[in-house]
C-alpha positions in Angstrom: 82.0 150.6 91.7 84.1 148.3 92.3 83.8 144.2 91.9 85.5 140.8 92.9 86.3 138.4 90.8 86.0 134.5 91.3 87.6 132.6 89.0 87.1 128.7 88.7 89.1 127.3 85.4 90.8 124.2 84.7 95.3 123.7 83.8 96.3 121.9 81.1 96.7 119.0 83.1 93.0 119.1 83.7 93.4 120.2 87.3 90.9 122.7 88.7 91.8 126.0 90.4 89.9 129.1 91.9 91.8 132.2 92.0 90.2 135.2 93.7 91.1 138.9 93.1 91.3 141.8 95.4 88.7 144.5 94.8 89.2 146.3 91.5 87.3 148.8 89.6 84.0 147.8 87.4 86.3 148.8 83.6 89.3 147.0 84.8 86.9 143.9 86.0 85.3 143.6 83.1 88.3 143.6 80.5 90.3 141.3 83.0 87.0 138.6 82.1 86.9 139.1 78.7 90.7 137.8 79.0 89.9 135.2 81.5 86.9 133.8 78.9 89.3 133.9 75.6 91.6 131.4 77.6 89.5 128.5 76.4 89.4 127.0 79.9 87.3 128.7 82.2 85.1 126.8 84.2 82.7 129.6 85.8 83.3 133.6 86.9 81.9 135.0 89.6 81.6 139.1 89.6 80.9 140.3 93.1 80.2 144.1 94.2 80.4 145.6 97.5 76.9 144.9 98.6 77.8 141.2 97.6 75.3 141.3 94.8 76.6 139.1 91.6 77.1 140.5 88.4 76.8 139.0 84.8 79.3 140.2 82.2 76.3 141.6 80.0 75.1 143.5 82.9 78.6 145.1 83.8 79.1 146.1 79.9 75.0 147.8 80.4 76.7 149.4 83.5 79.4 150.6 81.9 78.1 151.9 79.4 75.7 154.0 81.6 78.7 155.9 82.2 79.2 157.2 79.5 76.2 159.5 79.9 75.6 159.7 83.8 78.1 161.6 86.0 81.5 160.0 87.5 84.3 160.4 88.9 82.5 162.7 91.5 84.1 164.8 94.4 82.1 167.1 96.6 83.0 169.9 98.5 80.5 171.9 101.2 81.4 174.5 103.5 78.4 176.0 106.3 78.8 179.7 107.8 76.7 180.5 110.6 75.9 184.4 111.7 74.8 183.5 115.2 73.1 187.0 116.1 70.4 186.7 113.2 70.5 182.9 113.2 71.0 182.6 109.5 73.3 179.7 108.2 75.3 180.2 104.3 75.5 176.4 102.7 77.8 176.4 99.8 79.0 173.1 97.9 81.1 172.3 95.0 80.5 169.2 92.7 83.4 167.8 89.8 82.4 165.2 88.1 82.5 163.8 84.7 80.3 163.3 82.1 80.4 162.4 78.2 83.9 162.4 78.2 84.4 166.0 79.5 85.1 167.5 83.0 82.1 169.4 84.9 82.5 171.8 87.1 78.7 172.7 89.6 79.0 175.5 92.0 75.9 176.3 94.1 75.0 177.9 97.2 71.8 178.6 99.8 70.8 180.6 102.9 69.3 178.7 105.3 67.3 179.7 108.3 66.4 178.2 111.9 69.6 176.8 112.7 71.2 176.8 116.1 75.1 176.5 115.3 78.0 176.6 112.6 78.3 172.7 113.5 74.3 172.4 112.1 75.1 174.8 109.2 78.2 171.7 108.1 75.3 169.3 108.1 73.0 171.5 106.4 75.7 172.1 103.8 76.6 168.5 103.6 72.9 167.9 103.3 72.6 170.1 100.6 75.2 168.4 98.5 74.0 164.9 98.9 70.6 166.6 97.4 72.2 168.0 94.4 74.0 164.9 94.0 70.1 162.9 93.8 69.4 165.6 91.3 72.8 165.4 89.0 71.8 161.6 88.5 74.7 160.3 90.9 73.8 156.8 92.0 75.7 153.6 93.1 79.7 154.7 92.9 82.4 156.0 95.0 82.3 159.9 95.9 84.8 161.7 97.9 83.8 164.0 100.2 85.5 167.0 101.6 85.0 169.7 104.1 87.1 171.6 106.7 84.8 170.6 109.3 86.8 168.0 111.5 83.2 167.8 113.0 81.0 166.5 110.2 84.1 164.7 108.9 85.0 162.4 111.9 81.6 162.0 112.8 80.5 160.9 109.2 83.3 158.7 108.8 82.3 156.9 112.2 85.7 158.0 113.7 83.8 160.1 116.4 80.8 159.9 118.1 77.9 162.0 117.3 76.5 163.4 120.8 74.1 166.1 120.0 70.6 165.4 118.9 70.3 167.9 116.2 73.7 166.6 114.5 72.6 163.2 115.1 69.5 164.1 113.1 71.5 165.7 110.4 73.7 162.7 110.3 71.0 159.8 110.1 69.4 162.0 107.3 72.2 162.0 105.3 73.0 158.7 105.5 70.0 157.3 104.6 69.9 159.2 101.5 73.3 157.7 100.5 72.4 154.4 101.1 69.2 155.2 98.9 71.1 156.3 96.1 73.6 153.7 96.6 76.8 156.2 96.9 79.5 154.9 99.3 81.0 158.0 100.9 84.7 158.9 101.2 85.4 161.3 103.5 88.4 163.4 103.9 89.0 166.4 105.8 90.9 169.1 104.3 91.9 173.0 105.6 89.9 175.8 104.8 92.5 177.5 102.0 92.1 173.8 100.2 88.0 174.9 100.7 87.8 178.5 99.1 85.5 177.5 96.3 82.7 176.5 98.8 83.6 178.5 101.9 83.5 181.7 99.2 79.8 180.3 98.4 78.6 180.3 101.9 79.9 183.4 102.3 77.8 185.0 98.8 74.6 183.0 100.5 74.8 184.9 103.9 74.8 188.1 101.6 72.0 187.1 99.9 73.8 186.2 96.5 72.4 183.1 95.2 74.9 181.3 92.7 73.8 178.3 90.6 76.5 177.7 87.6 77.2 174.1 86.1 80.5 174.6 83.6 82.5 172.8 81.0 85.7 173.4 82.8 87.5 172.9 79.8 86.1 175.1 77.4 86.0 177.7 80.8 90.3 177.5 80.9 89.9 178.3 77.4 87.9 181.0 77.5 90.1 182.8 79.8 93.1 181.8 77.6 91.5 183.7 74.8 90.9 187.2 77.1 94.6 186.9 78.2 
């Protein structure tokens, strides 16, 4: 999250002033108050967030600390493969995140039936992820996105049109949930080498090999340290 800051206080000379900041995020905000109140001569703050809902310094320090335990720092990557004969679809995703001070690392992965095209299978995957992320606890925060689907992508970030019905379904779905769970979405489209963790997923799901593994990537590097 990130949050404006409004800040009314009165010079020396008894003049007052209001000085606004650019958007900065929620930690930075609320140290940057603390200072502003310890100045003796603030006249009001004014904490705003990107849905231009106020916030009270006690509430940011509740939020705050909430992070501590709830995931953060959260990128997402998905990958669909589509087998267009048997009209089965492969959905794999990739979730980092943070949590209690340590890196997290969630690889999962789903076949998925009934679906009409690779583009569908993107949305499916991208579908998928915004599900695990409702499960993980993600709520109200920035997460980037990728996927080496210029598709999904462009459409999701409103840089293309969405034409086709199904797709357009897929789309509406998602964003619904996101709005829901209060996550604003960064999207960014990178090229399938930069995707091998998920596109190796989809892959393993149109085999029939269902992966669910949530890791300490740490103590993983170390591991493998150890056997080399």
């Amino acid at each position: 999250m990130e949050l404006t800051i409004e800040w009314h206080y009165i010079t020396k000379s008894k003049q007052e002033i209001t000085w606004r900041s650019e958007a900065i995020p929620a930690a930075h905000a609320y140290t940057l108050v603390l200072d502003m109140e310890n100045t003796g001569r603030t006249k009001s703050i004014v904490m705003t967030d990107e849905h231009d809902s106020t916030w009270t310094l006690k509430e940011l320090k509740k939020y705050l600390k909430s992070l501590e335990t709830e995931p953060s720092e959260v990128e997402v990557y998905f990958d669909g493969g589509f087998h267009r004969e048997e009209k089965l679809a492969g959905l794999g995703i990739v979730v980092y995140y943070k949590q209690n001070g340590k890196n997290y690392r969630l690889r999962t992965n789903r076949l998925a039936e009934y679906l009409t095209s690779n583009n569908e299978a993107e949305y499916a995957a991208l579908n998928l992820a915004v599900e695990q992320l409702e499960e993980m606890g993600v709520h109200h925060q920035k997460v980037k996105i990728y996927g080496d689907s210029q598709v999904v992508i462009n459409e999701m970030n409103g840089e293309w049109a969405v034409t086709d019905s199904v797709l357009t379904t897929w789309a509406d779905k998602i964003d619904v949930k996101l709005q829901k769970l209060g996550i604003r979405p960064h999207y960014e489209y990178i090229d399938r080498k930069q995707n091998g963790e998920a596109d190796q997923l989809a892959n393993q799901a149109l085999q029939e090999i269902e992966i669910y593994a949530d890791i300490d990537v740490q103590k993983s590097r170390k591991k493998k340290g150890d056997l080399s």
